[in-house]
N, C-alpha and C positions, 0 to 999 in steps of 0.2 A: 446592492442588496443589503437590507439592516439584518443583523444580528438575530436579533429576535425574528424576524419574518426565517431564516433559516433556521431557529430553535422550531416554528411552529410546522414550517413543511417536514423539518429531518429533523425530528424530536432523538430520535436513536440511528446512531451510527456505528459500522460493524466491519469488523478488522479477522479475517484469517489467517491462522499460522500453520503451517506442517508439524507434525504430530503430536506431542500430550507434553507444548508448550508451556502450558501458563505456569509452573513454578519456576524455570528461567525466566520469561518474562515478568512475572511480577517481583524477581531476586533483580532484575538487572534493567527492567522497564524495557518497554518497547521499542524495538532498534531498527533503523535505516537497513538498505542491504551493508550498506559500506560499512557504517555503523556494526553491525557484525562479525564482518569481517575483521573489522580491527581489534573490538575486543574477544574476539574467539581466536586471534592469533592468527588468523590465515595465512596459512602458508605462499609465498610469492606464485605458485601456479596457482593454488585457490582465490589469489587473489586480481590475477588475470580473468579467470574465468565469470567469477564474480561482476567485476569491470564490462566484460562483454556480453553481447547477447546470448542469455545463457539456454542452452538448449534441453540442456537437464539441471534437475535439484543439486545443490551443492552441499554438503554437510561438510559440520565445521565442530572442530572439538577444541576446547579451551585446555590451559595449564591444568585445570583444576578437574576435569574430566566431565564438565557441563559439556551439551551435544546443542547445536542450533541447525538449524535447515534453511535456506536461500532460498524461495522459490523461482522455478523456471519460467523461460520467459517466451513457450513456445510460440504463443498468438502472434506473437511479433515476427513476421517473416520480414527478414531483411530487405529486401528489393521494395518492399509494401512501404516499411518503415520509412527508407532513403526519399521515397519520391512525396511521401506525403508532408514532410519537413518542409517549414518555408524558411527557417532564418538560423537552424542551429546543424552540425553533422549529426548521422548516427552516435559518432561514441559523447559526443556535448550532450543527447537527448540521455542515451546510458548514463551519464554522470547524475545528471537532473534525477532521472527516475531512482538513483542509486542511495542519494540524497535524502528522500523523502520516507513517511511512515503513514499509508494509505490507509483511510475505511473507506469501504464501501457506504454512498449516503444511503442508498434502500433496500430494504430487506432482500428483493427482487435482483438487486443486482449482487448481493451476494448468495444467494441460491445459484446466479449464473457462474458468479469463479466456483462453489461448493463443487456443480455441478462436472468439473473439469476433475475433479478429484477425489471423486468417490472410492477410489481402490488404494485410498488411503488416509490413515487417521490424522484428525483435521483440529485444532482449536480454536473455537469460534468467539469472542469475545462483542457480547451489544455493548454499546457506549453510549453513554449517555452527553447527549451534543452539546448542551447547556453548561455541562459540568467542565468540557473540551472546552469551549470559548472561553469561560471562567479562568481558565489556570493556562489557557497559550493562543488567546483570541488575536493578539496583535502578529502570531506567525501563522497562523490557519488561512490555509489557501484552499481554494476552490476549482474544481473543475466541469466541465460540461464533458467529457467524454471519459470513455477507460485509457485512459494512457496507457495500460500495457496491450491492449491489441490493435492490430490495424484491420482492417476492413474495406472492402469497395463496396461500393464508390471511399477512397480515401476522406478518412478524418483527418484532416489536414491539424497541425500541430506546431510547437515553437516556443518560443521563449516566451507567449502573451498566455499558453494555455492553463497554466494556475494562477489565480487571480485572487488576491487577498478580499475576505469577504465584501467589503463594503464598495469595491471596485465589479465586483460582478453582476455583470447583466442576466436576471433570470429570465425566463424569455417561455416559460410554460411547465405542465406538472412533470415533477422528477428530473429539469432539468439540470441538475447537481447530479455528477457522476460520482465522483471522486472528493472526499474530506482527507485534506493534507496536513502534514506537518514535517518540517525540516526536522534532520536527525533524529531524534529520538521522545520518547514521549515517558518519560522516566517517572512520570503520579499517572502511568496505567490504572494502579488495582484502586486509584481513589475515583477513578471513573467509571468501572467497568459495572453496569448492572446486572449483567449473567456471563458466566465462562461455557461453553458446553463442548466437550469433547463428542467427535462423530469419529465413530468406526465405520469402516466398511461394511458395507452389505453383503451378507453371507447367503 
């Protein structure tokens, strides 16, 4: 897939955070889970937990008395996960996903994660893709599915499923799941073309 044929399908790409994120994120840029964890100090259990399939939100508080949120990673039921893996374990697949700093490539599929989290305040960051490849196109990986949930019939998954652009087979509309980047994406706020905080529905 060219570059540009990905600017013109997924002109805007879109990342959520747990609660009224973006002044951490834009003081410290957009961080991996791990990524997080490390500079928010985690403590060796939050750092386990973190590491693992995590089943609830993690919050994480720094030296300095900044607050971050992990999100959880309920979709993923373990048994689902185990069998749909062709070439990596669950905690190799944990590390991989731990790794990385996801958008969603269409609106559509971030209404679906919004959807999971309505009973809680959310930061919703549009990106602009063109700006993404510009400033870390040589690390931007791709994916064709949600790597955080499994599903049956299994999405089967592995160390092929992120795919640096120019290596990926598009193969029909939307199918770009997932816009990646290793650890951390630290020129956020030079990318971001709208922020919008969602509260809960009352």
């Amino acid at each position: 897939m060219r570059s540009s044929e990905l600017v013109e399908r997924y002109p805007r790409c879109f990342h959520m955070a747990l609660g009224e994120a973006w002044p951490s994120i834009r003081s410290h840029g957009l961080l991996s889970a791990a990524e997080l964890a490390r500079r928010f100090d985690a403590t060796p259990g939050q750092a386990r937990r973190i590491a693992a399939l995590r089943p609830d939100v993690v919050a994480l508080r720094g030296a300095n008395g900044e607050s971050a949120l992990v999100r959880d990673q309920k979709p993923m039921n373990e048994a689902k996960l185990r069998s749909s893996l062709t070439d990596m374990t669950v905690e190799q697949w944990l590390d991989r996903l731990n790794s990385l700093v996801f958008f969603a490539a269409t609106a559509k599929r971030l209404e679906s994660l919004w959807s999971a989290y309505r009973d809680r305040t959310c930061t919703v960051m549009t990106v602009d893709t063109a700006a993404l490849l510009a400033s870390h196109g040589p690390d931007v990986l791709l994916s064709h599915l949600n790597t955080g949930a499994v599903r049956m019939p299994f999405h089967y998954r592995g160390s092929d499923t992120f795919q640096p652009v120019a290596a990926f087979e598009h193969r029909g509309k939307d199918w770009v799941a997932e816009i990646v980047v290793p650890n951390a994406v630290p020129d956020i706020e030079s990318l971001v073309v709208d922020v919008e905080v969602r509260r809960p529905s009352t």
